[in-house]
C-alpha positions, 0 to 999 in steps of 0.5 A: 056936376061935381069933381073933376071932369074925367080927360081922356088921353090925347093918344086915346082921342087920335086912336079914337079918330084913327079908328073912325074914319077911312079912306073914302072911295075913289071917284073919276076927275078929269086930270086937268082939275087933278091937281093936289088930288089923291090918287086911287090907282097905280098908273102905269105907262100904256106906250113909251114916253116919248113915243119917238125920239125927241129934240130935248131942246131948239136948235137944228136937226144933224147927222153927228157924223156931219159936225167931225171937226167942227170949231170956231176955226173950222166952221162946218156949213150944214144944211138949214134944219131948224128944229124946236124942243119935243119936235120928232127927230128926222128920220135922216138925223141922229143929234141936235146942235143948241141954237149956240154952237151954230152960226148963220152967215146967211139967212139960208145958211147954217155953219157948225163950231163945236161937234155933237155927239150921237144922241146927243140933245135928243130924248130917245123913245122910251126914255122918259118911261118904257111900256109898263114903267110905273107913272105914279102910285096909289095914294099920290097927291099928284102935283103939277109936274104929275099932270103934266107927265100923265097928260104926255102919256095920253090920259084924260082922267084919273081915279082921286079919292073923293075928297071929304065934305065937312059941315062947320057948325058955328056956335058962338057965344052972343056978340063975339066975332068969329074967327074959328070959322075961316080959320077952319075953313083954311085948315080943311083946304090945306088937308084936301077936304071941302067945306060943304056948308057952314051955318051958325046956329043959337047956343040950345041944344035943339038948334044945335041937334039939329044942325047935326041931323042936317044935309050929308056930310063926311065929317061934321064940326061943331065949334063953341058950346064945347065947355060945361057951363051954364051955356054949353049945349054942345055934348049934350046935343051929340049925346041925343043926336048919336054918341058922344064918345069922348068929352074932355081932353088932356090937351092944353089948349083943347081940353074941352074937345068931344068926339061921337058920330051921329045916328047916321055914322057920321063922324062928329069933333066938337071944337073949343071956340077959343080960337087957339084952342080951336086951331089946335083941337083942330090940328091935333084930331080933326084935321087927322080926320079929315087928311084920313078920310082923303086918303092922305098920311094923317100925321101933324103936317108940318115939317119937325125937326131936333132942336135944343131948348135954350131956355126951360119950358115949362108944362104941368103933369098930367096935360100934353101941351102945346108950347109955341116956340121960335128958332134963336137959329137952326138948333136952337128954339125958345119958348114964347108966351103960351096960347092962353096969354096971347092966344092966335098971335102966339101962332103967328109969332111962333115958328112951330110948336114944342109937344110936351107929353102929359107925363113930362113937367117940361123940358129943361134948358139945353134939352133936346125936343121935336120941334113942328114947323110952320111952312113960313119958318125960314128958322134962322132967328130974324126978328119977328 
């Protein structure tokens, strides 16, 4: 081959990525197995939560009107009414003294030091949620505190979107330790989808073909073969067992990345196996495909924030780069040395990540710039 490869542009590749994958189609989970799922339907409340007035805390059941005057001074005896929080309200009671504004000179003895108020410590029906109020929204990641709200409203299973299976195959030069594998096996977790198989096969554009023709899946990665060397079959596989739409990215690091589908439809991102460039290949489109095809926000899934560079960062026209960086302090970012130096501990180092877009030659000091976040940032400057 001779030239300079084309390189389809980064926002080509993420349009191209976008327009390839949609949500899948909802499936019934039980709630309590819900957790961090994605929710295919409003739900909304069939009765009121609660559905009677409540204790919203331990204490003892009273009638307000009983504690006028109560103080420490004037201790009022009340009947012995214990009550623990979520226990229905007795019919003859309006308010709950807390465990701490009673005291119990006998065992079957109660005596009021500080007057309630009507309602007060109660959680009166429909509070939490009236007939009809809306519980949660489609498109939901429900957390734990959702389950626990729909299991008060009396539900048993919800409608989730059906989370993406992906296949990873591995094709990994001879005698090199692979780290991409559990790396993307991560990556897929924390965006909502399920590693369905994971098979390493020989570098030879048959072996890998065929892995691409292999058990259902939603979305399929091939990490390694991706460049055009002498040893690279990668492209050439996808181009037989489908369409390879696009090799060749104005990414750094990521620049050998490819995307097609196969004869089948399914959706294919060939992956660097760079680490560094396999993690972020991974983060810039393949991990938009799978948070897509989950029914999740497919943008970077990282907190950003508007920070000022306190040294120049430096790129080359015509590439969108990814710069590691860390936070001096909580405007203040610098960039570390790049991913082709140090490669994955420029990651772990790094509090995030600088993007600079492909027709920018960088960022000079003192500039203002998006910065990505990594969750495990507390972005206050300690040493790393």
């Amino acid at each position: 081959m001779t030239g300079a490869p084309y390189l389809a542009s980064l926002d080509a590749a993420i349009s191209w990525v976008l327009g390839g994958t949609t949500p899948l189609a909802p499936e019934t989970v039980p709630l309590l197995s819900a957790c961090y799922r994605v929710l295919a339907e409003d739900i909304r409340a069939a009765h009121p939560i609660p559905m009677t007035d409540r204790a919203a805390l331990d204490g003892f059941a009273v009638a307000a009107a009983a504690t006028v005057g109560a103080s420490s001074y004037n201790p009022l005896p009340l009947t012995p009414r214990p009550i623990s929080a979520g226990e229905p309200i007795p019919p003859d009671t309006d308010a709950v003294i807390p465990l701490d504004l009673c005291q119990t000179p006998a065992p079957d003895m109660v005596e009021c030091i500080e007057p309630v108020a009507l309602g007060e410590n109660v959680a009166v029906r429909g509070s939490v949620a009236a007939v009809g109020a809306r519980l949660a929204s489609t498109g939901t990641v429900l957390s734990p505190a959702h389950v626990g709200m729909l299991t008060s409203a009396g539900l048993a299973n919800v409608k989730a979107v059906r989370r993406p299976r992906v296949r990873i195959v591995l094709a990994p030069a001879s005698s090199v330790i692979d780290s991409n594998g559990p790396v993307c096996r991560g990556l897929i977790q924390r965006d909502g989808g399920v590693v369905a198989e994971t098979v390493s096969v020989e570098r030879s554009p048959s072996a890998i073909r065929d892995a691409l023709g292999a058990e259902a899946a939603d979305l399929i990665l091939v990490i390694g073969g991706t460049g055009r060397g002498g040893e690279d079959y990668a492209a050439a596989a996808l181009a037989e067992a489908g369409e390879l739409a696009i090799h060749g990215i104005a990414v750094r690091p990521g620049e050998t990345t490819g995307l097609g589908r196969t004869r089948g439809d399914v959706p294919v991102i060939l992956l660097p196996g760079t680490p560094a460039a396999c993690l972020f290949s991974y983060e810039m489109l393949a991990g938009r495909a799978v948070r897509q095809m989950g029914g999740r926000d497919p943008a970077l899934p990282h907190s950003s924030r508007t920070m000022r560079t306190r040294q120049k960062i430096v790129s080359a026209i015509g590439m969108t780069e990814i710069c590691p960086v860390r936070c001096a302090s909580l405007d203040i970012v610098e960039p570390l040395p790049s991913f082709g130096e140090t490669g994955l501990m420029s990651v772990i180092t790094a509090d995030g990540f600088v993007i600079v877009p492909e027709a920018s030659e960088g960022y000079p000091r003192g500039a203002s710039v998006t910065v990505y976040l990594y969750e495990r940032s507390n972005g206050g400057g300690q040493e790393q």
